[in-house]
N, C-alpha and C positions, 0 to 999 in steps of 0.2 A: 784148869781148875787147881792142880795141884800147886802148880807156879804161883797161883796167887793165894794160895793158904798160907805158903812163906811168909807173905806181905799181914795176913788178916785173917782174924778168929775165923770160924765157923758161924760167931754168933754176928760176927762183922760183915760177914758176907750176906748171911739172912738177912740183917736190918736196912741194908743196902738194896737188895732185890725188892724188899717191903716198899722202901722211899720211891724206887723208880717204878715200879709199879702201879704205887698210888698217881704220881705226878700221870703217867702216862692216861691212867684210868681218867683223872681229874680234864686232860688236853682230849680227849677225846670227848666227854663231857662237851666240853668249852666249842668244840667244833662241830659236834653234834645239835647243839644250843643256834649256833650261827646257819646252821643249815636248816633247821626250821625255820626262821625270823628271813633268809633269803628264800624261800619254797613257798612260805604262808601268805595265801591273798585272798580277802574277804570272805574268810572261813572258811577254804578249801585249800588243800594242800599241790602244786601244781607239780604234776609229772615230767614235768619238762627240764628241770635240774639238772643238769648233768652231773655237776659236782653231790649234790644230792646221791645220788642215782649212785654214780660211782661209792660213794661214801659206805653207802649200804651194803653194795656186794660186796666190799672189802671186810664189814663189820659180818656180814652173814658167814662170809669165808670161814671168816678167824671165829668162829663161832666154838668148833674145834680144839682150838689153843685152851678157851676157857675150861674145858673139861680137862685138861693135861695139868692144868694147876697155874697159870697164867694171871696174873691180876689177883688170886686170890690171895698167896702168901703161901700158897702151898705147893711151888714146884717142885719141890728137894734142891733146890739150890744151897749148899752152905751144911745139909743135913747128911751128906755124901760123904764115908769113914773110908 
């Protein structure tokens, strides 16, 4: 972190955590979207997924992260004196 304060504001680094954060929020979105529409069969959602399945536990995991400040904009990233 400090090495790269040399390179970039504080506010620079914020705006940058914001951007990949969103992107990352948005690709998960995106994959989320795709695992319904492969899951979804005339009106019932099929257990059988694996990628589904797996998708989930990794999202319930990180459940976690979002309390920490992940995705929000609010890790302290860039805010650190």
């Amino acid at each position: 972190m400090e090495l790269g304060q040399a390179y970039a504001s504080a506010q620079e680094v914020k705006e940058l955590e914001q951007r990949i954060s969103q992107f990352v929020e948005e690709e998960i979105n995106r994959i989320m979207t795709a695992a319904r529409k492969e899951t979804f069969v005339k009106n019932k959602y099929k257990l059988s997924s694996n990628f589904s399945r797996t998708l989930c536990e990794i999202l319930k995991k990180g459940v976690g992260n979002r309390e920490s400040g992940i995705g929000s904009g609010e890790s302290g990233i860039g805010n650190r004196e």
